[in-house]
N, C-alpha and C positions, 0 to 999 in steps of 0.2 A: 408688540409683546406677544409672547406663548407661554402655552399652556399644558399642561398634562394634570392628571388623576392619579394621586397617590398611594392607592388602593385604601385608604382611610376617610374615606366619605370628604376630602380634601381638593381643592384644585389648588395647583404649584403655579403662581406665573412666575416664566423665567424669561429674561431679556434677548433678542436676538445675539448680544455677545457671549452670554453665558451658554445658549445654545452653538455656537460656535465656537465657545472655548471645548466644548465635551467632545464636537467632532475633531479639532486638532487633535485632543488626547488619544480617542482612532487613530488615527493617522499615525502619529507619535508610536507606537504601542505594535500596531500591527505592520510597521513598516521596520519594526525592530524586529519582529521575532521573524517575518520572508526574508530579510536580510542575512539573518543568520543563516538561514535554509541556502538562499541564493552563494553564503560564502562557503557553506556544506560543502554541494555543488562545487563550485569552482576547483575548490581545493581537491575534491575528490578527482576530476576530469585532470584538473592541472599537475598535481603530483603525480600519477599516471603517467600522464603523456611523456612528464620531463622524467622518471625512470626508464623509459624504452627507448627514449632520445639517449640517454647515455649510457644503454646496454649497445645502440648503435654504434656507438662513438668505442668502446670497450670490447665484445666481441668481436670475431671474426664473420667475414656477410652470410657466409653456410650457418653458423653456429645462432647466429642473431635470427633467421628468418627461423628456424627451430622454435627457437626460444620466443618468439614473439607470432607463432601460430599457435600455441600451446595453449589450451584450455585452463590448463593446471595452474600456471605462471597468472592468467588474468585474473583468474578467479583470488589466486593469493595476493597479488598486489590489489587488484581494487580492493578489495576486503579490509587487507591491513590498512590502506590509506584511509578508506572512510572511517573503520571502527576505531584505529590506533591516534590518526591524526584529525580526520575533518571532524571528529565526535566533541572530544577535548573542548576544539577550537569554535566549534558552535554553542558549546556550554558555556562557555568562555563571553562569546559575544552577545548572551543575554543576561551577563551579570548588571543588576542593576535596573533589570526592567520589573514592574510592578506584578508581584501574582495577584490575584484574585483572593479574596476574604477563603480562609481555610474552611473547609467541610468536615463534617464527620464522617469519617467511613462507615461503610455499613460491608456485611458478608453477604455471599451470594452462595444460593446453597447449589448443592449438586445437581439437581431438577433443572436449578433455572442454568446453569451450565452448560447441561447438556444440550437445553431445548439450543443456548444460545449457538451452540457448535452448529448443529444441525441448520439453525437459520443461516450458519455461516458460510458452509459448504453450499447450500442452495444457492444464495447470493453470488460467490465464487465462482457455482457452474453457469448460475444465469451471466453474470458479467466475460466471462469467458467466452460463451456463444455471441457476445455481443462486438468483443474484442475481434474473434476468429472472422463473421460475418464482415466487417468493417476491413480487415486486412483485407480479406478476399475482394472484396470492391476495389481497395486500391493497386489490389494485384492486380485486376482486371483494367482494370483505366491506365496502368503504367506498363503491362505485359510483364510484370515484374513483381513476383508474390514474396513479400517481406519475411525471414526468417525469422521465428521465434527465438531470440537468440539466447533467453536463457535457459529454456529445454534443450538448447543444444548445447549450450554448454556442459549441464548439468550431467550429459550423456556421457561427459568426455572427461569428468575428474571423479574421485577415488569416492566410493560411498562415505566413508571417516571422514573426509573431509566437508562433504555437502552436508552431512550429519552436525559436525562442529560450527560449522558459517551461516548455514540458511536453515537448522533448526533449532539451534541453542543461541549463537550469537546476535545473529542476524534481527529477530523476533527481541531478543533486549533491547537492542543499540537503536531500532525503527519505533521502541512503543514507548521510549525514556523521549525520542525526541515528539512521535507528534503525537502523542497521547497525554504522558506527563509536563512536558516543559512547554508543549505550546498551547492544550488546553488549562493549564492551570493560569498561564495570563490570560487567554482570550474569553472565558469563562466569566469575567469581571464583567462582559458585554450581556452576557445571556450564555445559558450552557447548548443552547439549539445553535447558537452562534459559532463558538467554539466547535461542534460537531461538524455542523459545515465546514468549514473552513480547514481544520484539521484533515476531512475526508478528503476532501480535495486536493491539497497538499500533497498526502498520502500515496494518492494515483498520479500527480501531475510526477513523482518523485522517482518514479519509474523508469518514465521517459521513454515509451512505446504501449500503441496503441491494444499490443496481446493483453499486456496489464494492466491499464490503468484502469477501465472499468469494474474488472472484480475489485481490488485494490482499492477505488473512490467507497464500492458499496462495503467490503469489509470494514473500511476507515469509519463510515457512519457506524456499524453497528460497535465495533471496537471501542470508538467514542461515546455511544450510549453505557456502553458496562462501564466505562472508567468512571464517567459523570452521574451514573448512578451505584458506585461501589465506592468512587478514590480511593482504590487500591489498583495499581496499577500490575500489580500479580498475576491479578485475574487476566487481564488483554494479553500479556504475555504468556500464560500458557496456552489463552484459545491460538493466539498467531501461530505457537512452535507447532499445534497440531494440524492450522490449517498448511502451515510448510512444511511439517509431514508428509500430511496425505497429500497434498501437492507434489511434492518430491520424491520422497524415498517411495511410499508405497508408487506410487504413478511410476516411477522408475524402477521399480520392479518388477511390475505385473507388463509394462512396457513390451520387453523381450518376449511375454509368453503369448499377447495377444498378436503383434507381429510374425511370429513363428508359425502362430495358429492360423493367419491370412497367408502364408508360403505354403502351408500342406494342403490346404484348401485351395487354391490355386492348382496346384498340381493333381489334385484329386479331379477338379473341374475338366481341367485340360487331357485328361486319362493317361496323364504320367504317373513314374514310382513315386509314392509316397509314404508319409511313417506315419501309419494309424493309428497308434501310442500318442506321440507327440501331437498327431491334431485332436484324439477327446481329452488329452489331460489339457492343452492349452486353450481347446475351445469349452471347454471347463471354467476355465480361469477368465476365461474372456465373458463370460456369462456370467459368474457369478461379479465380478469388478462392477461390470457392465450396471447390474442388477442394484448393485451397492449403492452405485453411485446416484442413480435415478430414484434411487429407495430415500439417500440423504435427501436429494433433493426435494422431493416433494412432502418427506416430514415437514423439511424445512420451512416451506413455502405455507404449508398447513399452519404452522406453529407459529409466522410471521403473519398472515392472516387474522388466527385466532387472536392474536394479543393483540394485533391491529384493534378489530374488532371488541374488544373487551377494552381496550386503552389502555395497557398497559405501558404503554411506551410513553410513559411521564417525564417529560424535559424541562428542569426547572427554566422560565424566561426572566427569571429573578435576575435584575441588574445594579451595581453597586452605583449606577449615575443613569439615569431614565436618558433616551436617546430612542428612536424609533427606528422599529427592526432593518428598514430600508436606510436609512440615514446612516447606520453602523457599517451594512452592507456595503453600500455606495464608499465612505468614505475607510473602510478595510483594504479596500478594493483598489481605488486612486490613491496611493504614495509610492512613494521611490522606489522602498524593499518591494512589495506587491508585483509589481509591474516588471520589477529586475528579474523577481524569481519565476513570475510566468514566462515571459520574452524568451529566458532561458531554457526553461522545463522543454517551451512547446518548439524551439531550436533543436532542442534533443532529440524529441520525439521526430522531427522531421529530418532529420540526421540519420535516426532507426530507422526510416521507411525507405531510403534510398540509398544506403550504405548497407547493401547484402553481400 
């Protein structure tokens, strides 16, 4: 027999089946909600694939290779698939699985918003250099440096449109699935649990190695404001601003810092140049520069200090006691789990050698 402490001056002994009934319910539980994730996935990669299979089959071979190098077209179809069809259908396939004991929301005021933006960006630039550095390794071991392929993409379709997808839509449809619907059941285990797991998700769901580090550490801290707000409002406006400034501004200041390394260049080289366009661009390329590094180390500052002070309070309150490693372990080993990693990291190595 075992044993646990009640937090009530208590010992609980519980039988080796009662301890083995609580890990099936792991199992059970956490193998429903990757499953879902995993038919996400499918469905998004599968309904894809079989629309350009029968644009094949439909256009003419000039008109199809057009059509199927276009930026514009990918970004529409996978969008539509995942938010119109695989959203639904993962909603869908966790009908029926148990949430977690309901919380009170609480508000988060402006201050702690902000501070949290700033930790967020940091996070994102740190995770980014981590992503960038790890490509470049495997550029170097394969002579073959992987394309970021959704900055390029992003280069290549209509501001409105990147506006609509990856900073209004995009930021709902990602924070309803693994903020709201997979921490509100996993959360039954522990809310540190849930954040895990959730973050993780979050970067594996990427499916390249550019993202999924900023993405895993955005996912933890995204997951800290929901599990301490349950207002899922909040994760979504920080997301729309981190694909924001990820996107639109980054994709804007893009062309002037680029422009400003062409005049420079030719200034070096003691060719003609336009000395307008390199101080207003090297202008811009300073002050971004400046910005960026500026968020940064608020950020770092402000994730420190709370460090530090312990503000980062995770309730480990669980509705069935289960030990952290035990919940881990058996999250970890079932069907759904295992399908939706196998897959995730298929992807990811699919991205690194499909340039």
């Amino acid at each position: 027999m075992n044993g646990f402490y009640n937090g009530y001056d208590q010992v609980i002994i519980e039988t080796p089946e009662e301890r083995e009934g609580k890990k099936r319910k792991v199992r059970r539980l956490f193998s429903r909600v990757f499953l879902a994730l995993f038919i996400y996935i499918i469905i998004s990669q599968l309904l894809s694939s079989v629309i350009y299979a029968v644009a094949s089959f439909m256009m003419p071979y000039e008109q199809y290779l057009e059509f199927a190098e276009s930026s514009l077209w990918a970004i529409i179809i996978s969008s539509g698939v995942q938010y119109l069809i695989a959203f639904p259908i993962f909603f869908l396939a966790l009908i029926g699985t148990k949430k977690a004991e309901a919380k009170e929301r609480s508000r988060l005021s402006v201050k702690d918003f902000i501070i949290f933006f700033f930790i967020g960006e940091a996070l994102m630039l740190i995770g980014s250099i981590i992503g960038n550095l790890l490509n470049e390794m495997v550029g170097a071991l394969t002579g073959n440096l992987p394309e970021n392929s959704i900055a390029t993409l992003i280069e290549e379709v209509p501001m409105w449109l990147i506006v609509v997808l990856m900073v209004v839509i995009g930021p709902i449809v990602e924070e309803l699935i693994c903020r709201k619907l997979i921490i509100d059941r996993l959360s039954a285990w522990g809310d540190h649990i849930a954040i895990l797991f959730s973050a993780v998700a979050f970067g594996l769901l990427h499916a390249n190695l550019y993202q999924f580090f900023y993405a895993a550490l955005l996912g933890a801290l995204l997951g800290y404001v929901y599990t301490r707000t349950r207002d899922v409002r909040y994760t979504i406006l920080l997301h729309m601003l981190f694909n924001f400034m990820g996107s639109i501004v980054g994709l804007c200041v893009e062309g002037a810092i680029n422009e400003y390394y062409v005049q420079y260049e030719l200034m070096v080289m003691g060719e003609q140049f336009d000395l307008l366009s390199l101080g207003l661009n090297g202008m811009i390329t300073v002050l971004y520069s400046n910005l960026q590094y500026g968020m940064m180390a608020g950020g770092i500052y402000a994730l420190v200090h709370m460090w530090k002070k312990r503000k980062f309070q995770i309730s480990r309150d669980k509705e069935l006691y289960l030990a952290d490693g035990e919940i881990v372990k058996s999250g970890v080993l079932n069907v759904g789990s295992i399908l939706f990693l196998i897959l995730c990291l298929v992807l990811t190595f699919l991205n690194l050698i499909l340039v």
